[in-house]
C-alpha positions as CSV (number, residue, x, y, z in Angstrom):
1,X,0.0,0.0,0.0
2,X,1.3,3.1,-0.5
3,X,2.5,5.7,1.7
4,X,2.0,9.3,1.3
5,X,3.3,12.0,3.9
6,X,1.0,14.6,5.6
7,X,1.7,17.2,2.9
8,X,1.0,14.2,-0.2
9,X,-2.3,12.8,1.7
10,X,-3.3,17.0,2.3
11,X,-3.0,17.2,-1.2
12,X,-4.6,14.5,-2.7
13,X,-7.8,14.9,0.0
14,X,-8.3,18.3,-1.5
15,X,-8.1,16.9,-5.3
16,X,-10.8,14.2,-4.5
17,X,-13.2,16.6,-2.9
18,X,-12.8,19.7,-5.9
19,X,-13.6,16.6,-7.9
20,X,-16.9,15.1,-6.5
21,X,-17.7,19.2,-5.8
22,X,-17.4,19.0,-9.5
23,X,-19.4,16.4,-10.3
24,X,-22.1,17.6,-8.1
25,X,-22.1,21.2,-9.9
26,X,-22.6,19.2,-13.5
27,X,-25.7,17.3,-12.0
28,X,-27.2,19.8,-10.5
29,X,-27.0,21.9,-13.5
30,X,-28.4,19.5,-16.1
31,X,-31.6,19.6,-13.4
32,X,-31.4,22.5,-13.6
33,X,-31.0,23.6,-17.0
34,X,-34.0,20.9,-18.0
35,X,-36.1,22.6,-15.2
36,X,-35.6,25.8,-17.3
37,X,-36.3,24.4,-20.2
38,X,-40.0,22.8,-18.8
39,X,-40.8,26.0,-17.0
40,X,-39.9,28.3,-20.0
41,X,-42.1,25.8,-21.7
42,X,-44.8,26.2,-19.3
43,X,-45.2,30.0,-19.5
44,X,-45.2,30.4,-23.0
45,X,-47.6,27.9,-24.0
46,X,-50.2,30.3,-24.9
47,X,-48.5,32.5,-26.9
48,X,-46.9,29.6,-28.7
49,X,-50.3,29.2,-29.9
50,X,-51.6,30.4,-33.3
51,X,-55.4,31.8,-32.1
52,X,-58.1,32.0,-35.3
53,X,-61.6,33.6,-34.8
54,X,-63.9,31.5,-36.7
55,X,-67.4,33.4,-35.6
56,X,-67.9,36.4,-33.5
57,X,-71.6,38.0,-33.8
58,X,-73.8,40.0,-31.6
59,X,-76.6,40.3,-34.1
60,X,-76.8,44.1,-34.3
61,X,-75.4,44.6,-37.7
62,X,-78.7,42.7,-38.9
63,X,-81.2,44.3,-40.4
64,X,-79.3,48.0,-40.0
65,X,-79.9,47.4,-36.4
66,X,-83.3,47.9,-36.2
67,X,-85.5,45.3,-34.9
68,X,-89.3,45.6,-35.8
69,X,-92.3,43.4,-37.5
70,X,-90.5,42.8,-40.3
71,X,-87.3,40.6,-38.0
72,X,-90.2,39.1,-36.4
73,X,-89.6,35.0,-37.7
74,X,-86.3,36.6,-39.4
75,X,-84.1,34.8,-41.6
76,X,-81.7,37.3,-43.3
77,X,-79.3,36.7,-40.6
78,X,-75.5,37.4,-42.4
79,X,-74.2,34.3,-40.7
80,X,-76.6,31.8,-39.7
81,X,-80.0,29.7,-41.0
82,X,-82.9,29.3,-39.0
83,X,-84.2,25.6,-39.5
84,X,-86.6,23.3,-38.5
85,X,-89.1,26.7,-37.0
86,X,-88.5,30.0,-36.3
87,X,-86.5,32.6,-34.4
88,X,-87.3,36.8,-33.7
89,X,-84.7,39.3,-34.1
90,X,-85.6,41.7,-31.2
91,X,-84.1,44.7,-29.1
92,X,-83.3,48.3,-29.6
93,X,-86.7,49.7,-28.5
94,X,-88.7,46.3,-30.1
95,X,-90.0,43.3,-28.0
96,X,-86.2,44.8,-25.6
97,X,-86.7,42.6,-22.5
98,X,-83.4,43.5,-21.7
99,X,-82.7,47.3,-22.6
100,X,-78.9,48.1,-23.5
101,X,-78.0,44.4,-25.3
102,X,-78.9,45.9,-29.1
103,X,-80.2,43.0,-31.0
104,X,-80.4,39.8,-29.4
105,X,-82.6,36.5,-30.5
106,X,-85.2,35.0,-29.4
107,X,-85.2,31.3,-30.1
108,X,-88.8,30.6,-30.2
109,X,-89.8,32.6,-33.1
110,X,-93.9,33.4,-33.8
111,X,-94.9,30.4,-35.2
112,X,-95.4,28.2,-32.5
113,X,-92.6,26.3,-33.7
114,X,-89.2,27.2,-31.8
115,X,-86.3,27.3,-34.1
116,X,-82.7,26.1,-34.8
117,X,-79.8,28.4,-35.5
118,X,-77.2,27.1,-37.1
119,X,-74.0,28.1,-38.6
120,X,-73.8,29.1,-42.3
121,X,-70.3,28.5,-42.2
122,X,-69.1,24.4,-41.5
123,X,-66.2,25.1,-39.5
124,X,-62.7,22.4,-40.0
125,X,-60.7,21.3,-37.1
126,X,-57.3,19.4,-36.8
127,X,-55.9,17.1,-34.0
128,X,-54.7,18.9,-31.3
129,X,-57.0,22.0,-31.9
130,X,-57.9,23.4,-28.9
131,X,-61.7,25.2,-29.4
132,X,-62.9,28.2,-26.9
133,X,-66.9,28.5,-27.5
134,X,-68.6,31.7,-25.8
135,X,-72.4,33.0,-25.9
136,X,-75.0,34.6,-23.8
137,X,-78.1,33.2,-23.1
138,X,-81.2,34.7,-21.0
139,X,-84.1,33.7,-19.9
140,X,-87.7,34.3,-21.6
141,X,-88.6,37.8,-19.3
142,X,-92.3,36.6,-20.3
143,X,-93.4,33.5,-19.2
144,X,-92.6,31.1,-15.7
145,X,-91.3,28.1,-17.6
146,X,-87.6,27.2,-17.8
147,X,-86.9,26.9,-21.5
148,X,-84.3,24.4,-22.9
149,X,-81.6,25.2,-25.6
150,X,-79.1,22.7,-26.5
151,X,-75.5,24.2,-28.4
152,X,-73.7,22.1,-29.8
153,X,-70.7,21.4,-32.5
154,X,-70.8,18.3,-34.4
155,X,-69.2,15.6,-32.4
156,X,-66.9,17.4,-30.4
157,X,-69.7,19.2,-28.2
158,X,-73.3,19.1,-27.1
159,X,-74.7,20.4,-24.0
160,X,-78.1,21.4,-23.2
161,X,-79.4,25.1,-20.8
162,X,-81.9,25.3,-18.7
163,X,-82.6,29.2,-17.9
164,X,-85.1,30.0,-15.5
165,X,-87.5,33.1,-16.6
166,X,-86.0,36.5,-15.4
167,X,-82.4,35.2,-15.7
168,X,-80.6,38.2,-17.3
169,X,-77.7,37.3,-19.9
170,X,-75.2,35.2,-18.7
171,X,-72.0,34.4,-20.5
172,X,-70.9,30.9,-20.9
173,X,-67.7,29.6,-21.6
174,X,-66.6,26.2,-23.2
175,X,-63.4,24.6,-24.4
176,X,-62.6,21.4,-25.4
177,X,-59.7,19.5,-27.7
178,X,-60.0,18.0,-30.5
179,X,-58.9,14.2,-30.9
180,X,-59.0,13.5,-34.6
181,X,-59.8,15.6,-37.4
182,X,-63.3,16.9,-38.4
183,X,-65.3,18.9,-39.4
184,X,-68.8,20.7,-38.1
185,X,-71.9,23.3,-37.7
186,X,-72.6,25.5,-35.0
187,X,-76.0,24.9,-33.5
188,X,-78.6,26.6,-31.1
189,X,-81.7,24.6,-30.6
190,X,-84.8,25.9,-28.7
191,X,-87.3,23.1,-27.9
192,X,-90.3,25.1,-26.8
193,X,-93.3,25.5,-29.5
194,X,-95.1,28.7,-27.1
195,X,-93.1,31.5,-28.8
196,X,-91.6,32.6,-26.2
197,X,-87.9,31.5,-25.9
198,X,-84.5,32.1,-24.6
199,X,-82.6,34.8,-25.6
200,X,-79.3,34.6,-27.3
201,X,-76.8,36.9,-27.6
202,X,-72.7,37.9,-28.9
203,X,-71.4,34.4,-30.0
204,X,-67.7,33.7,-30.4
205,X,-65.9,30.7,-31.9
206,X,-62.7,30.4,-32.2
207,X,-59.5,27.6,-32.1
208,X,-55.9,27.2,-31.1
209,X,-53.5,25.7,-33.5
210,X,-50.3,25.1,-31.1
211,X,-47.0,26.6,-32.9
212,X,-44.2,23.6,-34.1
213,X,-41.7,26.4,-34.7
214,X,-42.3,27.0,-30.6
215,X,-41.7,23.4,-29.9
216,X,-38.3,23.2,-31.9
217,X,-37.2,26.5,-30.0
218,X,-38.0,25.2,-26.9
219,X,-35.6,22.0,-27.5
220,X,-32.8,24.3,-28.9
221,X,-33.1,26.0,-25.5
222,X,-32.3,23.1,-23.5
223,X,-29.7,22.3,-25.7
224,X,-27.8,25.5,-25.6
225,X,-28.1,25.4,-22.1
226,X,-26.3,21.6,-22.0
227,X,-23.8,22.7,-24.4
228,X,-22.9,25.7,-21.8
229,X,-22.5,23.6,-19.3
230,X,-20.3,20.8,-21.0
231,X,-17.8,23.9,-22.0
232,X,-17.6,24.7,-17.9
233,X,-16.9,21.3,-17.1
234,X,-14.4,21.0,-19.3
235,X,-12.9,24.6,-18.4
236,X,-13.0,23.1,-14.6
237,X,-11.1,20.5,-14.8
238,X,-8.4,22.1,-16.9
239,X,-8.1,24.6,-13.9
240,X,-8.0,21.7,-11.3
């Protein structure tokens, strides 16, 4: 075995320790350089996202904004059909349950036949799309009877309302992903036949289509940060 005097064994001690302090540093930093790299990922997620608008309406562009006799069982509407009944156009000073709204619809037109609105436009969706759905709905001011409206969107969403009869316009929010391509309408059916429905107002559709430019920069981040820390190593144990 060999012998080293104080001075040799003093010396040596203080090599093996700069080296495990050295090997420490490097683990630590790869931890926490891929820490950086998740949390950077983390915070930017939503603007690595591209966001399209594929419907906003609140209805008073139609008809000029004015509501009258005429938008009573109205089907000029610049984005939507009415199908399978009727809906009113109402507000601004005409059938305005709820003053300060400007147009808004009423979903159980004046036929005794309550209507479907439904998207002119059939909206296409990729995997991985993430879709944000918005609308106001209100009860019927009129009658004591909770009316029902199911929204939906092709496969990827359905869900049916139940409104009360003075509830004042509430804003709903929905977002789902999508799992495999397709493609779909918008839809608001009313289910009453009394012509008196809910109220639906300022609709907004729109999807996030995630970034792969974002992805790749992300990766080249961690990267850079390994390659740093490889040169320091290296740079470290030259000096030691």
């Amino acid at each position: 075995m060999e012998e080293y005097t104080p001075l040799e064994f003093l010396m040596e001690t203080r090599i093996m320790n700069k080296s495990i302090v050295f090997k420490s540093l490097n683990k630590i930093g790869i931890v926490l350089t891929a820490l950086t790299a998740i949390g950077f990922a983390t915070t930017n997620s939503v603007s690595a996202a591209s966001v399209t608008t594929l419907l906003q309406d609140d209805f008073n562009q139609e008809n000029n904004g004015v509501a009258n006799l005429a938008t009573l069982n109205y089907t000029q509407f610049s984005n939507w059909n009415v199908i399978n009944g009727s809906v009113d156009l109402i507000g601004n000073g005409y059938f305005d349950f709820l003053p300060g709204n400007g147009l808004y619809v009423d979903l159980d037109g004046s036929t005794f036949k309550a209507g479907t609105l439904q998207s002119k436009t059939t909206f296409n969706f990729q995997a991985g799309d993430t879709v944000n759905l918005s609308f106001q709905l209100a009860g019927n001011q009129r009658n004591n009877v909770i009316d029902p409206v199911t929204v939906s969107l092709g496969s990827l969403f359905s869900e049916t309302f139940l409104l009360p009869e003075f509830q004042g316009f509430t804003t709903y929010t929905r977002s789902f992903s999508v799992a495999s391509a397709t493609s779909a309408r918008l839809n608001f059916q009313e289910t009453g036949a009394d012509n008196i429905g809910l109220l639906l107002d300022n609709v907004t559709l729109t999807k996030s289509v995630p970034e792969p430019g974002s992805i790749m920069g992300i990766l080249g981040f961690g990267a850079f940060g390994l390659t740093s820390l490889c040169k320091r190593k290296q740079q470290a144990a030259i000096k030691a």
